[in-house]
C-alpha positions as a printed NumPy array, in Angstrom:
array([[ 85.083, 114.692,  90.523],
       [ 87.041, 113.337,  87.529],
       [ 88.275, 110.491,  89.682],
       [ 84.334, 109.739,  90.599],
       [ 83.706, 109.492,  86.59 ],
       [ 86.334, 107.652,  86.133],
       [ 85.46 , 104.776,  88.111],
       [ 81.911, 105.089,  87.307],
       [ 83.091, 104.531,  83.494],
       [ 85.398, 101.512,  84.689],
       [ 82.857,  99.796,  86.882],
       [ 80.009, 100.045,  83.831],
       [ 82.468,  98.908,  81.08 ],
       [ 83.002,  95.633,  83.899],
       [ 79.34 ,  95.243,  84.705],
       [ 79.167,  95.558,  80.928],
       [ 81.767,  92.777,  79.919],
       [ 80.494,  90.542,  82.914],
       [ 76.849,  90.443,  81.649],
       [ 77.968,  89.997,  77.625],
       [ 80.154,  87.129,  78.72 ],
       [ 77.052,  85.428,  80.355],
       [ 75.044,  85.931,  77.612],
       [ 77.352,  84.616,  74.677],
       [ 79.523,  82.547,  76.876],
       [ 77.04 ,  80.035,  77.642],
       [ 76.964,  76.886,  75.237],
       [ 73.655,  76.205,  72.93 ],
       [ 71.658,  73.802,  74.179],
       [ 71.73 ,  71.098,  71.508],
       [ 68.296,  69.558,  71.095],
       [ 68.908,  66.317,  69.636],
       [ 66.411,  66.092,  65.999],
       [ 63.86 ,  63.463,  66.235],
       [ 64.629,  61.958,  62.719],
       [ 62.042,  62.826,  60.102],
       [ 60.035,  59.263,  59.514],
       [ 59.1  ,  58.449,  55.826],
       [ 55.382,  58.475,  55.21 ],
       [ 53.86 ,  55.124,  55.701],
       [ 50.928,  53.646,  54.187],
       [ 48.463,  53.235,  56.716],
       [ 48.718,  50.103,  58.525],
       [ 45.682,  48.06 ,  59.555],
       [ 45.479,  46.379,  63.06 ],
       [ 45.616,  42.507,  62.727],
       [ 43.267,  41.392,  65.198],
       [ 43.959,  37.345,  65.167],
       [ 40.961,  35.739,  64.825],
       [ 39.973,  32.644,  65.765],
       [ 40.066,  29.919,  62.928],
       [ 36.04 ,  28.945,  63.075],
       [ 35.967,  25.307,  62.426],
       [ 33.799,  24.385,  59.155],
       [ 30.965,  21.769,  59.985],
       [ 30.013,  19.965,  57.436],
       [ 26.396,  18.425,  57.529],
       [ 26.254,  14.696,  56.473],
       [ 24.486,  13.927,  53.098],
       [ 21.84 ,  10.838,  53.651],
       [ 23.179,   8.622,  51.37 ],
       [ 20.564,   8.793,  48.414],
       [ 18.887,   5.329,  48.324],
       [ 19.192,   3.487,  45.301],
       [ 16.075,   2.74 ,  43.136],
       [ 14.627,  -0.094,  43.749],
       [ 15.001,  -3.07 ,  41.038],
       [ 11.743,  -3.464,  39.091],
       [  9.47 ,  -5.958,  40.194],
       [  9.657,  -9.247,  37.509],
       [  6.586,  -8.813,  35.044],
       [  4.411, -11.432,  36.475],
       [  4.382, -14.601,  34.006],
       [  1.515, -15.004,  32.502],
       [  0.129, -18.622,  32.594],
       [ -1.69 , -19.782,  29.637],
       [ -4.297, -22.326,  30.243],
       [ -3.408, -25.481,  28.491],
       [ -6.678, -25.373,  26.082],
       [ -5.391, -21.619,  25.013],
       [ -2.349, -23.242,  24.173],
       [ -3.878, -25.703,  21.834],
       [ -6.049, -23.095,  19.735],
       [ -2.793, -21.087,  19.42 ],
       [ -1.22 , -24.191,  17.767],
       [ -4.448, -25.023,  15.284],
       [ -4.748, -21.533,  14.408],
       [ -0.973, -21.333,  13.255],
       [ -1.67 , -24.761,  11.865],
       [ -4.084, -23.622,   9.797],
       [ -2.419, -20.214,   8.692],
       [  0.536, -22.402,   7.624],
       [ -1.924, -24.354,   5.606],
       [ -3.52 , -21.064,   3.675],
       [ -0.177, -19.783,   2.768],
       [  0.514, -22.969,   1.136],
       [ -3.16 , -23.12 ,  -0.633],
       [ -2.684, -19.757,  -1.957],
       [  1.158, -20.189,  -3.28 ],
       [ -0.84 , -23.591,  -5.112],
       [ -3.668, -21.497,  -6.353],
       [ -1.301, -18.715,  -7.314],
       [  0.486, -20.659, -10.06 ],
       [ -2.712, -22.466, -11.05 ],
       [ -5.241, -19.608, -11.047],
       [ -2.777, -16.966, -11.776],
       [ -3.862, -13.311, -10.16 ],
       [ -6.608, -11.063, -10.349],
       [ -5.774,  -8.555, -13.526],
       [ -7.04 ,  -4.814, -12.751],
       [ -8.14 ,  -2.997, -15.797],
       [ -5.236,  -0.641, -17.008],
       [ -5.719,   2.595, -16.782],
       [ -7.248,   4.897, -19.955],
       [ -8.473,   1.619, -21.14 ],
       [-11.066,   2.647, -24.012],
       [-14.935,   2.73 , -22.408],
       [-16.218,  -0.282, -25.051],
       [-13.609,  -2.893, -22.901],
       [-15.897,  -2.529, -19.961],
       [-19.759,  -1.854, -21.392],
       [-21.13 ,  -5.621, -21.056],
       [-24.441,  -4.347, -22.683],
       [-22.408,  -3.531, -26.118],
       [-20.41 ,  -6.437, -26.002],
       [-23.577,  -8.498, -25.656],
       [-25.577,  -6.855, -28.744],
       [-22.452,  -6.846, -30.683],
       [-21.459, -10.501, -30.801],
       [-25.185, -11.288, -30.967],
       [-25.044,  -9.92 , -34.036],
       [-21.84 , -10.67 , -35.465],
       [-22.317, -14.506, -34.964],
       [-26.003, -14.18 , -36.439],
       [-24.408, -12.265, -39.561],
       [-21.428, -14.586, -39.702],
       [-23.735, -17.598, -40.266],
       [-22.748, -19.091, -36.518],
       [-25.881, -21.611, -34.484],
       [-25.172, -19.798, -31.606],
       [-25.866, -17.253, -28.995],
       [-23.966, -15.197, -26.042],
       [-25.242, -17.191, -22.504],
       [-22.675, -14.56 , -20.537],
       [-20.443, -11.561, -20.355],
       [-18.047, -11.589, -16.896],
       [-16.28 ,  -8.243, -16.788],
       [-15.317,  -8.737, -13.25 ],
       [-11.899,  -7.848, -13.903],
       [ -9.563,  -7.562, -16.571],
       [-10.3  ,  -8.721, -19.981],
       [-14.047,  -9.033, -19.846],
       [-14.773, -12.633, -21.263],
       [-17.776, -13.109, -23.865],
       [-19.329, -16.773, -23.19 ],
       [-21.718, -18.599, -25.105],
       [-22.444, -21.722, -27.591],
       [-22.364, -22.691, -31.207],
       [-18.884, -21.035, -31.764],
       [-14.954, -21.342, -31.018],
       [-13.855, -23.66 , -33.44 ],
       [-10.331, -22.989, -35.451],
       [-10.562, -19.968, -38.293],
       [-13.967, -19.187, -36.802],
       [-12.839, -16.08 , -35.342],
       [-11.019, -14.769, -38.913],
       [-14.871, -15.266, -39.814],
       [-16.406, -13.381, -36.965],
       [-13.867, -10.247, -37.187],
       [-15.247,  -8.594, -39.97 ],
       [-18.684,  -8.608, -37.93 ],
       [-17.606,  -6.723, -34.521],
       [-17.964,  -3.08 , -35.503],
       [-16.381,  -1.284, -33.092],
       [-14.092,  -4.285, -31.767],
       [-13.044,  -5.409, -35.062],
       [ -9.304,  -3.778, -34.534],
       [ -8.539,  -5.349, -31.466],
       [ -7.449,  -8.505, -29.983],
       [ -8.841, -11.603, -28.978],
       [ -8.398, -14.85 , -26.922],
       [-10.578, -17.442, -27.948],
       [-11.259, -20.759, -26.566],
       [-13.584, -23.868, -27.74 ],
       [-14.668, -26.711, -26.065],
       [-16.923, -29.291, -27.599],
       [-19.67 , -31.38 , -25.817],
       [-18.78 , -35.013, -27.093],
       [-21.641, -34.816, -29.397],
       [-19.931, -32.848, -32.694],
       [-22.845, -30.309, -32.795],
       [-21.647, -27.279, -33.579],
       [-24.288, -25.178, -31.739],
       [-23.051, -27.242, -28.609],
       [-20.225, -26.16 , -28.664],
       [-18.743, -23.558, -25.716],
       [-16.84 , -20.903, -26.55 ],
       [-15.099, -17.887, -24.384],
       [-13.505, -14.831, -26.193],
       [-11.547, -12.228, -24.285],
       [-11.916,  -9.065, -25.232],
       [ -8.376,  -6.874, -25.465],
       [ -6.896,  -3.305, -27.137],
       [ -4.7  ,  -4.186, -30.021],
       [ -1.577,  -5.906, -29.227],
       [  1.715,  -6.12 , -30.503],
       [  1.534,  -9.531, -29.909],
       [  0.442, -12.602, -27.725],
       [ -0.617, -11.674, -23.963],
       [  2.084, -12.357, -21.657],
       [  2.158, -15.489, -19.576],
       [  0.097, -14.292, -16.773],
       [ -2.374, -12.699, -18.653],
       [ -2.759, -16.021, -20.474],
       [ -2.67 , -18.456, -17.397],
       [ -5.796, -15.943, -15.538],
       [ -7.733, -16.064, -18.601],
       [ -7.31 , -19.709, -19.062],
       [ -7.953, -20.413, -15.408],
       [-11.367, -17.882, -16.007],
       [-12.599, -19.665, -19.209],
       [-12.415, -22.948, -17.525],
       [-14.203, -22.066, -14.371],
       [-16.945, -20.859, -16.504],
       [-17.111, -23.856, -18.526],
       [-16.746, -26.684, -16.017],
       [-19.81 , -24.589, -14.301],
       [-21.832, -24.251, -17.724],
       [-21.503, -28.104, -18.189],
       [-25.092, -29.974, -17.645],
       [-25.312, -31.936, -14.838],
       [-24.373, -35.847, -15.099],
       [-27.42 , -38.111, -15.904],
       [-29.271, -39.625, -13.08 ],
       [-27.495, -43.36 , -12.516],
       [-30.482, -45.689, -13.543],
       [-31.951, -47.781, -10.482]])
């Protein structure tokens, strides 16, 4: 019986080795690591693509502008021509008339402004020399007052010879202040109350009238005298 246990002991502890030596005998399998990839960025599929040619339309050439046409020439009939020519003739002549009368005539004088009221009343001037040559003891008489511009003149007769005006001066009231032109022109006959005289009529100066107040009033007076002259006898037949 002890002999039946004994092998029964010996046969488990064998069973008992054999099975732990085919359990821890046996070699690991080694499973070989994948290795552990870095993260990546995520990577986009390049598709190739075909290159799509580029057409470019043709511009139409842009076509210039055409060249002006020529103004069309203007033909001037031949008697159009001539006027022209008188007409610039003629203005050629008038310049040269007026630059004559300019330095014989002198210009047109405007009255100055403020100029005093009694310079330009004709009806005062008229009564006053009236008077003054009837007080002064003068044959004579005022024919004309021409106050179309500036100095009115005072025409008439029977006055203008020299120191006759220091005679009339005390006479003219309100214009006995101011200053005068006079001029005298006898008639051939030495009558006094023949005589023509012009007077122009100006505010107090400081002294003579300047040249071209002179050469207008000159040019005036004579105008009115060669037109005041009597007409030439009738020639005997």
């Amino acid at each position: 019986m002890n002999g039946k246990l004994a092998v029964t002991a010996v046969c488990s502890l064998l069973a008992g080795l054999g099975l732990g030596y085919l359990l821890f005998s046996t070699e690991p399998a080694v499973v070989p690591s994948t290795p552990e990839r870095a993260p990546r960025s995520a990577e986009r599929a390049v598709v190739p693509v075909a290159a799509t040619p580029v057409v470019v339309a043709p511009v139409a050439a842009v076509p210039a502008a055409p060249a002006p046409a020529p103004a069309p020439v203007e033909v001037v009939p031949a008697a159009v021509v001539v006027l022209q020519e008188k007409v610039q003739d003629l203005e050629r002549q008038l310049s040269i008339e007026r630059a004559i009368r300019k330095g014989t005539e002198g210009e047109r004088i405007e009255p100055p402004p403020n100029l005093p009221p009694r310079f330009r009343d004709e009806q005062l001037l008229l009564t006053t020399f009236n008077q003054a040559l009837k007080q002064a003891g003068f044959p004579g008489q005022v024919s004309n007052i021409d106050c179309t511009e500036h100095p009115c003149l005072v025409f008439g007769t029977g006055f203008g010879e020299r120191g006759d005006l220091e005679k009339l001066k005390g006479q003219l009231g309100p214009y006995e202040n101011d200053s005068f032109s006079t001029y005298g022109f006898g008639t051939g006959d030495g009558k006094k109350e023949h005589r023509f005289f012009g007077v122009a009529v100006m505010p107090e100066l400081k002294g003579p009238p300047d040249e071209a107040t002179v050469k207008r009033i000159s040019y005036r007076v004579n105008q009115m005298h060669e037109a005041s002259k009597p007409p030439p006898p009738a020639p005997k037949p």
